[in-house]
ZALO-466880 format. One line per 5 residues: number of its first residue (from 1); their letters; for each residue x, z, y of N, C-alpha, C, CB. Coordinates in steps of 0.05 Angstrom, whole numbers. Glycine has a CB too. Layout:
BEGIN
NUM> a> X/Z/Y/X/Z/Y/X/Z/Y/X/Z/Y  ...
% end
This chain:
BEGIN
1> xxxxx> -595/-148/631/-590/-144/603/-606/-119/593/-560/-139/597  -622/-122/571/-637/-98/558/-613/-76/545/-660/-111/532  -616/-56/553/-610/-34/530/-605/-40/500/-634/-17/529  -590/-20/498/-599/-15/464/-606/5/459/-581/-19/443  -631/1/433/-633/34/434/-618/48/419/-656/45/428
6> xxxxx> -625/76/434/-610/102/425/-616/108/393/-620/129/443  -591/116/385/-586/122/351/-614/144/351/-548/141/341  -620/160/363/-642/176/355/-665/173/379/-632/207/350  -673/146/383/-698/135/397/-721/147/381/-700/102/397  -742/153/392/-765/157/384/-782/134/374/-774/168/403
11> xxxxx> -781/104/384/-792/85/382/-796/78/360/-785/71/393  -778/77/336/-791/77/318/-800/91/294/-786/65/315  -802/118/310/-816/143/289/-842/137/296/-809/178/295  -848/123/319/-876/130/331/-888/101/314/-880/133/373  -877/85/311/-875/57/305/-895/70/282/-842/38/299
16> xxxxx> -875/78/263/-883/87/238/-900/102/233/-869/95/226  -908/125/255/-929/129/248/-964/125/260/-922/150/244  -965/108/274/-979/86/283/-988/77/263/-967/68/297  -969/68/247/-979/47/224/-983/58/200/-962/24/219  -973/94/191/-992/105/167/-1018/107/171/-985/130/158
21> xxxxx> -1013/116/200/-1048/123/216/-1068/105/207/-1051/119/252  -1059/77/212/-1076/56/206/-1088/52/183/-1067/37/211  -1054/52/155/-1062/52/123/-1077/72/124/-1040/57/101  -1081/97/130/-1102/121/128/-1120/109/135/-1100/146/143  -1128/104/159/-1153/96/169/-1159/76/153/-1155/90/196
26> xxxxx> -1159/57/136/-1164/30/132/-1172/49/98/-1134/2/138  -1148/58/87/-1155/69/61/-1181/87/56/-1133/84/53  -1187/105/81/-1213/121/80/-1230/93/86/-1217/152/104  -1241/85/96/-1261/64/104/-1271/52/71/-1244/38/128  -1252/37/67/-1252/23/39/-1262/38/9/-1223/16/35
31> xxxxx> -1250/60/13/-1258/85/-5/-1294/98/-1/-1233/113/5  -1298/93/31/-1333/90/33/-1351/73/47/-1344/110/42  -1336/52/36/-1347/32/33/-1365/19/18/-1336/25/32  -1389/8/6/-1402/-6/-10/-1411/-34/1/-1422/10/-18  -1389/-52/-5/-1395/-86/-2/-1420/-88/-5/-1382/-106/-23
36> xxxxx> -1420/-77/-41/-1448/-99/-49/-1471/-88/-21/-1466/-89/-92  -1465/-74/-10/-1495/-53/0/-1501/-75/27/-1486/-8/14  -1484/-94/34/-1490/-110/60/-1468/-101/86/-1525/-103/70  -1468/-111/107/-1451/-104/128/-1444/-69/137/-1465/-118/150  -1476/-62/142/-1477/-45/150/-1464/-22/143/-1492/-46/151
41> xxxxx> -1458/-17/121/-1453/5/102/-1415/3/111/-1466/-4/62  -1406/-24/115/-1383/-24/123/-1369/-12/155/-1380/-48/118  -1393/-21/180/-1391/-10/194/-1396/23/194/-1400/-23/206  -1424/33/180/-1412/59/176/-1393/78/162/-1422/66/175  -1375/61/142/-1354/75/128/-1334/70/151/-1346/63/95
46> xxxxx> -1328/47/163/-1317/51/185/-1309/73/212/-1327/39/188  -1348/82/216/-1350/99/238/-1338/128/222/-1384/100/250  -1340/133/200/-1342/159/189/-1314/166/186/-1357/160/162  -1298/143/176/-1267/143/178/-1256/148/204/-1255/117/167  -1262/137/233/-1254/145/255/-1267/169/263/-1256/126/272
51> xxxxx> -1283/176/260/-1297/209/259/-1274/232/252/-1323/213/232  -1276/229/232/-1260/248/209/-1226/245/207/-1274/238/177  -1222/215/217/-1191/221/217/-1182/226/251/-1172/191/202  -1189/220/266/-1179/204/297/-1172/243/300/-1214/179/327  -1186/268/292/-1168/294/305/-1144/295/290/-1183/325/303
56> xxxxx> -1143/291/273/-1118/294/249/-1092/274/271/-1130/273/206  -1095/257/278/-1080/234/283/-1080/238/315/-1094/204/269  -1093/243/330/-1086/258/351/-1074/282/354/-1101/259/361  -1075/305/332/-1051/331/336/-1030/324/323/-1057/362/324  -1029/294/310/-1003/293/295/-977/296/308/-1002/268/282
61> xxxxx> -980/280/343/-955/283/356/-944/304/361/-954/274/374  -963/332/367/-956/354/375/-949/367/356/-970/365/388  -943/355/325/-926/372/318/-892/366/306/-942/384/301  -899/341/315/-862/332/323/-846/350/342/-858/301/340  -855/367/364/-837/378/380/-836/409/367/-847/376/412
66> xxxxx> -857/413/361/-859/435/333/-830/440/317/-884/420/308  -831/421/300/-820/418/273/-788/415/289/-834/388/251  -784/394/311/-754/399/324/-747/432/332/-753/381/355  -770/442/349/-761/472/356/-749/486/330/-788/490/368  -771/485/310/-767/512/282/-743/504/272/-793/511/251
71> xxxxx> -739/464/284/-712/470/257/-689/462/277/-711/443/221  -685/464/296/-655/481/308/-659/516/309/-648/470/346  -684/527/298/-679/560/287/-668/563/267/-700/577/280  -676/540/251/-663/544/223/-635/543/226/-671/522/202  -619/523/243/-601/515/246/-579/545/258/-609/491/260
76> xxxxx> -595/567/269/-587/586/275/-592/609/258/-592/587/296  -598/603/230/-594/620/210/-619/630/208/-573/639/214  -651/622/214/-673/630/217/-693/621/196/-679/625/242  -679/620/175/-695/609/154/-724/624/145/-675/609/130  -721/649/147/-749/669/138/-762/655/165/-745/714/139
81> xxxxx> -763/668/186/-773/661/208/-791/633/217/-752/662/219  -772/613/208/-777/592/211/-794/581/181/-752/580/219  -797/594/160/-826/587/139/-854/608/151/-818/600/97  -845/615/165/-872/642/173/-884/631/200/-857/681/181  -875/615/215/-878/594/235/-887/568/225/-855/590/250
86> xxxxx> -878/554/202/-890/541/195/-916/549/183/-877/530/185  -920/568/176/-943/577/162/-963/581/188/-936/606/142  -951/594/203/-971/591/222/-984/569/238/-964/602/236  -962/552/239/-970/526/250/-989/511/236/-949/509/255  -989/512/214/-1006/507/196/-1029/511/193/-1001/513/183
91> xxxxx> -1044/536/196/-1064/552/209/-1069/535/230/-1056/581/218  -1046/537/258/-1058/530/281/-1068/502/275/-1040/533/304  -1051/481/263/-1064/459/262/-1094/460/249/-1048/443/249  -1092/466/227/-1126/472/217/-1147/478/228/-1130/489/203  -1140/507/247/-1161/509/274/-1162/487/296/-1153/536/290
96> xxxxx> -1139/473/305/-1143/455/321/-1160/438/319/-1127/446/325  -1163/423/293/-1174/397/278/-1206/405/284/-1164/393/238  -1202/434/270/-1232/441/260/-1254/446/293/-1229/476/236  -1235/452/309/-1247/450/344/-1254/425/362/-1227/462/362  -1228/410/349/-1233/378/351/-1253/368/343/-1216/363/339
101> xxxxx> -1259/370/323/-1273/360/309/-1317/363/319/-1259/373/283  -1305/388/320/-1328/405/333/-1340/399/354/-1322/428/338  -1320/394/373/-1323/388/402/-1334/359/403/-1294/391/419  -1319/342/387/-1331/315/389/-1364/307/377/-1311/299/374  -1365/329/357/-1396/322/341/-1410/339/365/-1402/338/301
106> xxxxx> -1405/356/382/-1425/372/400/-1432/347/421/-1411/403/417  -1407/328/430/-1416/309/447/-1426/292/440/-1403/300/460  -1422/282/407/-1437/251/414/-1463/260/394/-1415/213/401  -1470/287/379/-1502/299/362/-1513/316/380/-1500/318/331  -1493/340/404/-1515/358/406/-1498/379/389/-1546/347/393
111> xxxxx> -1503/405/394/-1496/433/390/-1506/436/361/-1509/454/413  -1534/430/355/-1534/436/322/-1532/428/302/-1546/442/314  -1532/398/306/-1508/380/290/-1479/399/289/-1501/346/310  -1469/396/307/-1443/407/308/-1439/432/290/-1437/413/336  -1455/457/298/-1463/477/285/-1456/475/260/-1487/483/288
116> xxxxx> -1476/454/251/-1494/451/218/-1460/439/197/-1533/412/219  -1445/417/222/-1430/403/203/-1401/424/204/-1425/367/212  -1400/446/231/-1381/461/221/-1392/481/197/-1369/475/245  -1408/485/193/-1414/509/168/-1398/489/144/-1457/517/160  -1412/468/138/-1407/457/113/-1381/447/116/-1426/437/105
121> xxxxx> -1363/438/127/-1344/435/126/-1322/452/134/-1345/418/133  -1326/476/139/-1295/489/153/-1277/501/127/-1302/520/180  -1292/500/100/-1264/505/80/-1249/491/71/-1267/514/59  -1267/466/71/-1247/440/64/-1237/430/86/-1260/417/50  -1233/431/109/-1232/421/132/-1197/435/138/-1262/431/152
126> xxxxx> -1207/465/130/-1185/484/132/-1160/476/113/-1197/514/123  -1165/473/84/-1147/465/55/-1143/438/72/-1166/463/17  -1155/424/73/-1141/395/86/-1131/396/103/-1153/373/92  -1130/415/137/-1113/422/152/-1083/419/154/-1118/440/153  -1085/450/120/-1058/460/118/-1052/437/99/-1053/492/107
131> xxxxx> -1057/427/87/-1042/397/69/-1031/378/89/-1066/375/50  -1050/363/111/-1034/346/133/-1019/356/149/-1049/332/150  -1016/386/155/-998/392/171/-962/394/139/-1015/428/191  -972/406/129/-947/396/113/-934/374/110/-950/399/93  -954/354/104/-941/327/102/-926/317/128/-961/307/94
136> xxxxx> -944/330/147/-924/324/181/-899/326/180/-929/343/206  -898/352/171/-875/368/179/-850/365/165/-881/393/178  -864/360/138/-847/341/118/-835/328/127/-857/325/103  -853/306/143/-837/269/142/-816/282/170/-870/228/156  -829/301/189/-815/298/211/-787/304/198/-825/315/236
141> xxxxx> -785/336/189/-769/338/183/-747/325/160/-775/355/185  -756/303/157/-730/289/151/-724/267/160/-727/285/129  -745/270/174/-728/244/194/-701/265/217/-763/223/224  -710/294/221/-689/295/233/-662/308/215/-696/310/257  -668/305/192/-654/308/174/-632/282/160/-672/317/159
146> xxxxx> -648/265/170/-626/235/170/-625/226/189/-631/212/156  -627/231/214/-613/229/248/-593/246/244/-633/240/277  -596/277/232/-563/293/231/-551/271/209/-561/337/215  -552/270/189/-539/259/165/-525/229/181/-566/253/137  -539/220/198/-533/188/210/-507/201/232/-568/169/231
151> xxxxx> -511/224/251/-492/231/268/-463/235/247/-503/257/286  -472/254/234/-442/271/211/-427/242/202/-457/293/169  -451/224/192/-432/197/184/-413/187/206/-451/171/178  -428/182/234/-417/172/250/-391/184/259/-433/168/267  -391/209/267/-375/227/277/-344/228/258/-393/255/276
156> xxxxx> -362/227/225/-333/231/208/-322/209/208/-334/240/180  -337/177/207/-326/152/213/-302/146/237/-351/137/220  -315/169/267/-302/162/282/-276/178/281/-315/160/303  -276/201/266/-252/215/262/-233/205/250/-256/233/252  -242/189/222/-225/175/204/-211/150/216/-240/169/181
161> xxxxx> -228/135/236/-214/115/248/-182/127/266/-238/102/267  -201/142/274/-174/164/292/-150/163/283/-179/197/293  -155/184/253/-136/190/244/-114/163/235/-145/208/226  -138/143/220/-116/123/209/-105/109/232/-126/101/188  -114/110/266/-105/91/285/-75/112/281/-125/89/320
166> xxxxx> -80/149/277/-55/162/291/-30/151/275/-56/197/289  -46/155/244/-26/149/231/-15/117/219/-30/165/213  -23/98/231/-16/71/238/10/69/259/-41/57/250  2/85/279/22/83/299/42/99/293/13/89/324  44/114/278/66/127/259/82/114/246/56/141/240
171> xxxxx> 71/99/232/77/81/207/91/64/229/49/66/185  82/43/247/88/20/265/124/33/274/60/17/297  123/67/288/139/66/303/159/76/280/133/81/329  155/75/254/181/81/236/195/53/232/172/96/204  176/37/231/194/11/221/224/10/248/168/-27/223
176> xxxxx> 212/11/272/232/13/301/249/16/293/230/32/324  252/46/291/285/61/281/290/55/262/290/91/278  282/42/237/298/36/216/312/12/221/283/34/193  293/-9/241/307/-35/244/331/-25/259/290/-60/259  333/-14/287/349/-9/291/374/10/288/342/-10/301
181> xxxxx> 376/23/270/393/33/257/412/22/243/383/45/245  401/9/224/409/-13/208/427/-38/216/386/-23/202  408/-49/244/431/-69/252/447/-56/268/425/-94/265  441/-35/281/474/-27/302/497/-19/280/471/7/328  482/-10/254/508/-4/236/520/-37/225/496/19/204
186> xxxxx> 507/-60/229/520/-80/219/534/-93/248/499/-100/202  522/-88/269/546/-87/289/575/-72/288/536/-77/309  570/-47/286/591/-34/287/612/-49/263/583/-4/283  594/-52/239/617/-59/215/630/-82/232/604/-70/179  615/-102/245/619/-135/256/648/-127/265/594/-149/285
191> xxxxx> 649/-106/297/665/-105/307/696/-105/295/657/-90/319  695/-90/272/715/-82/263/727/-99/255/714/-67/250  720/-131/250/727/-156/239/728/-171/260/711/-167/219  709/-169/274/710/-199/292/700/-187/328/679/-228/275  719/-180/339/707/-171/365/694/-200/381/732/-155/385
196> xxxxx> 703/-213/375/690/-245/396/656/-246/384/714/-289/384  659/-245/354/635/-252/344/612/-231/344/640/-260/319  634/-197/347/612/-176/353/595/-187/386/631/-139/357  611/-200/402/597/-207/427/570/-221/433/612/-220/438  580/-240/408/567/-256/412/535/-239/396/582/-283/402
201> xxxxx> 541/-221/376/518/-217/361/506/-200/382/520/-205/332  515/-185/394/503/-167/411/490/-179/430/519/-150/423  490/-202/443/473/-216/459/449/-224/442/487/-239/471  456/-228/422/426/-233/407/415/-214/407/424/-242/379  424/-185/400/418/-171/392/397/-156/418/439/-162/379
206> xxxxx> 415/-158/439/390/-153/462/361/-168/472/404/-155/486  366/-193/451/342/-210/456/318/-197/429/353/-248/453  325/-191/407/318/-180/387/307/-151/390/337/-182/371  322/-132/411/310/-111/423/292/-115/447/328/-95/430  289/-135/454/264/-137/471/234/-151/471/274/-146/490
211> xxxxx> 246/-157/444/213/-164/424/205/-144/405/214/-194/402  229/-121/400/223/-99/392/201/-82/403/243/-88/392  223/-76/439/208/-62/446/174/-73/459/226/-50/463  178/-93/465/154/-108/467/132/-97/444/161/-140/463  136/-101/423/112/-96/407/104/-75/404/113/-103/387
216> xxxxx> 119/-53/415/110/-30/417/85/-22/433/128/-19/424  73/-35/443/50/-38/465/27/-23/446/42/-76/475  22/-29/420/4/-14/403/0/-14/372/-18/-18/413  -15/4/354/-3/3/329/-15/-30/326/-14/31/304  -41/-33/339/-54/-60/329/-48/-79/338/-77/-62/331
221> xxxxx> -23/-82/353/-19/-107/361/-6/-130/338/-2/-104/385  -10/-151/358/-9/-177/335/6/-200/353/-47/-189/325  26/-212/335/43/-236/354/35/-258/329/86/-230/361  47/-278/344/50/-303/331/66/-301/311/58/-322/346  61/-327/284/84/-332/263/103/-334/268/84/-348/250
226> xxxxx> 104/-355/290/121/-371/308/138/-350/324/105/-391/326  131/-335/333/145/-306/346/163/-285/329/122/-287/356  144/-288/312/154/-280/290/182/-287/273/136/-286/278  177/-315/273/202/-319/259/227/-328/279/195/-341/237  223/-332/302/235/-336/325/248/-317/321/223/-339/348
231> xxxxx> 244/-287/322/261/-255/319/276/-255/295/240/-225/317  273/-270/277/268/-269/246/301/-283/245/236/-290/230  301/-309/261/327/-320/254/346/-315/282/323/-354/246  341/-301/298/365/-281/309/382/-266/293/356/-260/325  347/-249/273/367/-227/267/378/-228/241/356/-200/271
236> xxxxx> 368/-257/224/387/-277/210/418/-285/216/373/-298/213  418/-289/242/442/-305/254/458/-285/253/440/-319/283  453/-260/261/470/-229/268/488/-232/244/449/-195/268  460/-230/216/471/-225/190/504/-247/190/442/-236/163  482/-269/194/510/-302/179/538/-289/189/508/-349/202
241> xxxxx> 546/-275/223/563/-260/230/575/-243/206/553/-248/250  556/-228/198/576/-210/188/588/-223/154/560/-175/187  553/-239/143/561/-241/116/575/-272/116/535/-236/93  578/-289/126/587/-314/131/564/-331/111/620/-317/125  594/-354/96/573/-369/74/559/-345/58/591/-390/49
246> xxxxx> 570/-325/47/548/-312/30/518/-317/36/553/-282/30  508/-321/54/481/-316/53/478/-334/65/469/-295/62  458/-347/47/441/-374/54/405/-376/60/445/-393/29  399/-383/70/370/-384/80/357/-407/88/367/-370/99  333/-404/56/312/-432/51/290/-427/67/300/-439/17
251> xxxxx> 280/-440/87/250/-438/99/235/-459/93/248/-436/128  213/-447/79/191/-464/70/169/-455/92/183/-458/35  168/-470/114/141/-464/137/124/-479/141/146/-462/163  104/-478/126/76/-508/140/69/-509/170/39/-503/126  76/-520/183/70/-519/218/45/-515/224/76/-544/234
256> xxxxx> 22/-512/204/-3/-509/216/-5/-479/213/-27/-526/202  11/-458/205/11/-436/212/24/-418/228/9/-429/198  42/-435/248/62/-425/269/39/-405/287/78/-454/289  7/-417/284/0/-388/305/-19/-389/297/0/-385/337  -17/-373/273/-28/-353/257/-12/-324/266/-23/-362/223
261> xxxxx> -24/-304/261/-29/-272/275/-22/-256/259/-57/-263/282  2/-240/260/7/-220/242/21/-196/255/22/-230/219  24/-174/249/38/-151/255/66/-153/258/33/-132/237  66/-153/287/96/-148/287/115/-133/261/98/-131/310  141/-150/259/158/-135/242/158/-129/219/160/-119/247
266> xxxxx> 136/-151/213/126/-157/173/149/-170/161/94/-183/165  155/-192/172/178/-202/151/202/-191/161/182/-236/149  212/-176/179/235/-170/179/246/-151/160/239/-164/200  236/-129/155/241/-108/125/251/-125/112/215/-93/105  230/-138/95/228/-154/77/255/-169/65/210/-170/88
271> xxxxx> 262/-185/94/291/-199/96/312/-186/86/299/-204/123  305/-158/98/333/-136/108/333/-129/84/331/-106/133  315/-115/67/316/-106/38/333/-125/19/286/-106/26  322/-152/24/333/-176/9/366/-170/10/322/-207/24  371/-183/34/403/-183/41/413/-158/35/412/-189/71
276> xxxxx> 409/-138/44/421/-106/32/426/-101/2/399/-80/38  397/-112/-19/401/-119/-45/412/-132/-66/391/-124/-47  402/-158/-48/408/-182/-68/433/-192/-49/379/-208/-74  435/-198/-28/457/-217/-19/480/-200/-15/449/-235/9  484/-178/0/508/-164/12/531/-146/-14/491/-139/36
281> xxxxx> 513/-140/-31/532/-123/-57/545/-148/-69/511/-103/-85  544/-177/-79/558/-186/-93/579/-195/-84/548/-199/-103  599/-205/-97/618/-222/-80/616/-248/-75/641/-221/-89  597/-263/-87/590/-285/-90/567/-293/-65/580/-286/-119  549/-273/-54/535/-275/-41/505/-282/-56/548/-289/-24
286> xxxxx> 492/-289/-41/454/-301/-49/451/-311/-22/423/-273/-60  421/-321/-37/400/-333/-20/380/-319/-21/392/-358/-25  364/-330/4/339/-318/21/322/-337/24/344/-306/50  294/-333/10/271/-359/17/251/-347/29/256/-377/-9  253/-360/57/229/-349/70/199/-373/73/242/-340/103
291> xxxxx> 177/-364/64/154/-386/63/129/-374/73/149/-397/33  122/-396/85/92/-392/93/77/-418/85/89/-386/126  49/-404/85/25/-426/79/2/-420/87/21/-431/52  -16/-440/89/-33/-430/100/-57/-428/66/-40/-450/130  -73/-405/58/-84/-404/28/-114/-421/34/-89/-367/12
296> xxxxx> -119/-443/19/-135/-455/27/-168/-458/14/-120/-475/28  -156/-426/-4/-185/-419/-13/-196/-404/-5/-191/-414/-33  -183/-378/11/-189/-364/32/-181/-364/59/-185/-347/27  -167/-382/68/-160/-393/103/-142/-367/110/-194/-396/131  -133/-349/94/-116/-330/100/-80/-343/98/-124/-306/77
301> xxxxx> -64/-329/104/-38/-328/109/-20/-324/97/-34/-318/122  -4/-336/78/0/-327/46/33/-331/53/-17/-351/14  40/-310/56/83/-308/65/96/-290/41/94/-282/105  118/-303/45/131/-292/16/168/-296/33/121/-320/-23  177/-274/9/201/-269/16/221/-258/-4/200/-255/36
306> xxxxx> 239/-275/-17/251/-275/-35/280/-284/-48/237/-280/-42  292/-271/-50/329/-268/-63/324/-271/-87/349/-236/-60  344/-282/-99/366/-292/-122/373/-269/-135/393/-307/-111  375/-255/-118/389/-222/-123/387/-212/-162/363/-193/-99  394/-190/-166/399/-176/-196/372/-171/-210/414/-145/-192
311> xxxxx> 357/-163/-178/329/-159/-181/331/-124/-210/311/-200/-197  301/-119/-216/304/-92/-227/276/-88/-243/309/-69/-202  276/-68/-264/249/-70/-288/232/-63/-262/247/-42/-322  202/-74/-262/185/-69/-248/179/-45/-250/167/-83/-250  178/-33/-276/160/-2/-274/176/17/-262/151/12/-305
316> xxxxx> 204/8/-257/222/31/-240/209/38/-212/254/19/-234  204/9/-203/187/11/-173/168/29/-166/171/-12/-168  157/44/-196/143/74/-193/161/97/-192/124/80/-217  189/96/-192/194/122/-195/205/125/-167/212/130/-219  215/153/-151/209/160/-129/248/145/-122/195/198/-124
321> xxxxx> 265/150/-147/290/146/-138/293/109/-141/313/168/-158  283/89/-149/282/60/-150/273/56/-125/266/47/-170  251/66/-117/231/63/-100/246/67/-80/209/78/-103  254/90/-65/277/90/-57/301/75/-46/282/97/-68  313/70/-69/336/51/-65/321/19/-65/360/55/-93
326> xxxxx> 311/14/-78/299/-22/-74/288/-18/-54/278/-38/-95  257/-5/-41/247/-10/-31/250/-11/0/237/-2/-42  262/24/7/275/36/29/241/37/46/305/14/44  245/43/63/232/50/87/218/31/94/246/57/106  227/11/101/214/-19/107/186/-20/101/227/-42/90
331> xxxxx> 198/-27/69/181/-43/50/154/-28/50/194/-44/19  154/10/35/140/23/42/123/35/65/146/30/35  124/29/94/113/26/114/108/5/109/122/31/134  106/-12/104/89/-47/103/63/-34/88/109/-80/77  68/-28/58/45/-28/49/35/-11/61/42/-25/27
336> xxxxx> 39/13/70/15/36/81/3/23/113/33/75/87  23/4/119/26/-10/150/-16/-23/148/63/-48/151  0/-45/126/-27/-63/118/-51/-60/103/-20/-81/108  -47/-26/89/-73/-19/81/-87/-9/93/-75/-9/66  -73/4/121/-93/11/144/-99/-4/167/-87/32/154
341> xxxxx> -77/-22/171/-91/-42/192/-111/-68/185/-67/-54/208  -108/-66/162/-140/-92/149/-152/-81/134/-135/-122/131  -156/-57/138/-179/-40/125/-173/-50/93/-215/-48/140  -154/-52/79/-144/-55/51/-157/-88/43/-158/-26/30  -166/-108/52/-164/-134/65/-136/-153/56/-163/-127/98
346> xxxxx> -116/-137/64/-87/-154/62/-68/-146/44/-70/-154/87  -57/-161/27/-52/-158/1/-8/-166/10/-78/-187/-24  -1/-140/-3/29/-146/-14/35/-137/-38/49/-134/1  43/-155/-51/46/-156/-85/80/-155/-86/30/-190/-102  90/-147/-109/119/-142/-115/121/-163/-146/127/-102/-119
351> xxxxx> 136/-180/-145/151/-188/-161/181/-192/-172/144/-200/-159  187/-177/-197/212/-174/-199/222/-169/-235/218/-151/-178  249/-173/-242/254/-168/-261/290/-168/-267/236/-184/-274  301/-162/-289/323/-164/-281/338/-187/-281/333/-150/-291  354/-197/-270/358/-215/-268/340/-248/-260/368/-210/-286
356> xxxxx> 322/-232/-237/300/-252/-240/297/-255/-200/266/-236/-263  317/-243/-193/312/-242/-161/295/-218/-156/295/-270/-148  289/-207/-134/267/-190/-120/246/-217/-106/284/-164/-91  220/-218/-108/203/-230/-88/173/-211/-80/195/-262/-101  168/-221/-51/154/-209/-38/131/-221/-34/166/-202/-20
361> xxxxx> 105/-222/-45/81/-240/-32/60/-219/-9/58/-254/-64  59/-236/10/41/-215/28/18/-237/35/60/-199/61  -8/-229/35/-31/-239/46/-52/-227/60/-41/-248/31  -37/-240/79/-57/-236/112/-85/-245/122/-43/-249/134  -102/-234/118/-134/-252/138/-130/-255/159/-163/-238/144
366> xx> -144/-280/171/-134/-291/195/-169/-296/208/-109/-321/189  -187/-276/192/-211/-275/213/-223/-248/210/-236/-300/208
% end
């Protein structure tokens, strides 16, 4: 298996500049060039362009390790320092070119060629020096200026994941104690009425704590619908114990989504809110509709959960004391549950009014 490359590979800085080298080289040629004049004139705008550029483009690499040194000085607060080094380098490049350059016309003219073409050229030779060494230093330095900018992204990406994994598993392990709180207090009430039937709930109830503790394995874990609602009508059955006929329960389930994937302990709140709300305060009792579907314009997971109940003005649901009392703990760990585990992806909507029931729509992605 090949590698991958490294976030700050060289390969394709060099890539890139390979191939300005070339637009340079190709752009001088063309620029002395004269078509109409016949071939020749092309091969020597050619030769004159590899003459004149090939030192420029050979010191170009050496001053990538340059421009890294000056700017981790900078990075240590060496800003004067590090323009007075560039300035120099600048210089040095200019003299380099202009020796290069020199050296190559002494080998392929002879010493007074060489001589003759350093006189005439070493001021412009010099001004164009210090211009390509800028532009070097330029491009380098921002390329390592968006290799840091690419790390800071990465780094703060991986922090933020962090944080929302810490505080996911936060969120996950509050729903725990609320569930369980809740029903040992509807045990305890049970007992006080029905010791045969507290027995019997408590055996459920140990089967209901061991898909509890089960899911505790991590904030991101994921069970079946079907698992799901398996826990769902235990801790249904607990309820029928305590509330008898009062509470009735419609399941609307399409079987093609029994294993479909969701967060442990999504519809149970949900339920519990319901019955605490709508079913357990009247004397008359309510109903509970629990539904699933599969949404067949997005292949997502569309569950809902909803009482008969008194229900309440929606805009109360903003204030901290409604919110509160309707919502409880549950409900609110759901939403913060599912805006961080589907990256804001999965949708729970509130519908309600007075006298209109409480309902719950939640939509899950299932890729």
């Amino acid at each position: 298996m090949t590698r991958p490359a490294r976030p700050d590979s060289n390969h394709r800085l060099w890539l890139a500049y390979a191939g300005l080298c070339l637009l340079s080289w190709m752009l001088y040629a063309m620029a002395g060039a004269e078509l109409q004049r016949g071939l020749w004139q092309v091969w020597e705008a050619a030769y004159q362009a590899t003459l004149s550029l090939s030192p420029p483009m050979l010191l170009g690499p050496l001053v990538w390790p340059w421009v890294r040194g000056l700017d981790r000085l900078g990075d240590r607060g060496g800003s004067a320092a590090q323009l007075l080094l560039h300035g120099l380098g600048a210089l040095g490049f200019a003299a380099a070119w202009q020796l290069l350059e020199f050296a190559l016309s002494w080998l392929l003219f002879g010493p007074m060629h060489a001589q003759a073409s350093f006189q005439q050229t070493v001021l412009w030779r010099g001004i164009w020096g210090v211009f390509v060494y800028t532009a070097l230093a330029s491009g380098f330095t921002a390329v390592l200026n968006a290799r840091r900018a690419r790390r800071s992204a990465l780094a703060a990406a991986q922090a933020e994941s962090a944080l929302a994994r810490a505080e996911l598993a936060a969120i996950s392990g509050k729903l725990n104690p609320h569930f369980l709180f809740n029903t040992l207090n509807s045990l305890i009430a049970l007992t006080r009425k029905d010791a045969k039937a507290a027995e019997a709930a408590l055996l459920r109830f140990s089967g209901m704590l061991r898909y509890v503790l089960d899911t505790k394995r991590g904030a991101d874990t994921r069970v079946s619908l079907a698992e799901e609602l398996e826990f769902l009508r235990d801790y249904l059955a607990l309820e029928t114990l305590r509330l008898g006929e009062r509470l009735t329960v419609r399941w609307e389930v399409e079987p093609e989504t029994l294993d479909d994937e969701i967060p442990p302990l999504s519809l149970q709140p949900l339920v519990e809110n319901s019955i605490q709300h709508g079913v357990a305060p009247r004397a008359q009792g309510g109903s509970v509709r629990i539904a699933a579907r599969r949404d067949v314009l997005n292949d997502g997971l569309a569950l809902t959960v909803q009482d008969d109940g008194p229900g309440c003005e929606p805009a109360r649901l903003n204030t901290p004391t409604e919110a509160g009392q309707r919502r409880g703990i549950g409900l609110s760990a759901l939403q913060r549950r599912f805006a961080l585990d589907y990256e804001g992806r999965a949708r729970l909507k509130i519908h309600t009014a007075p006298g209109a029931g409480f309902r719950v729509d939640l939509w899950i992605p299932q890729t």
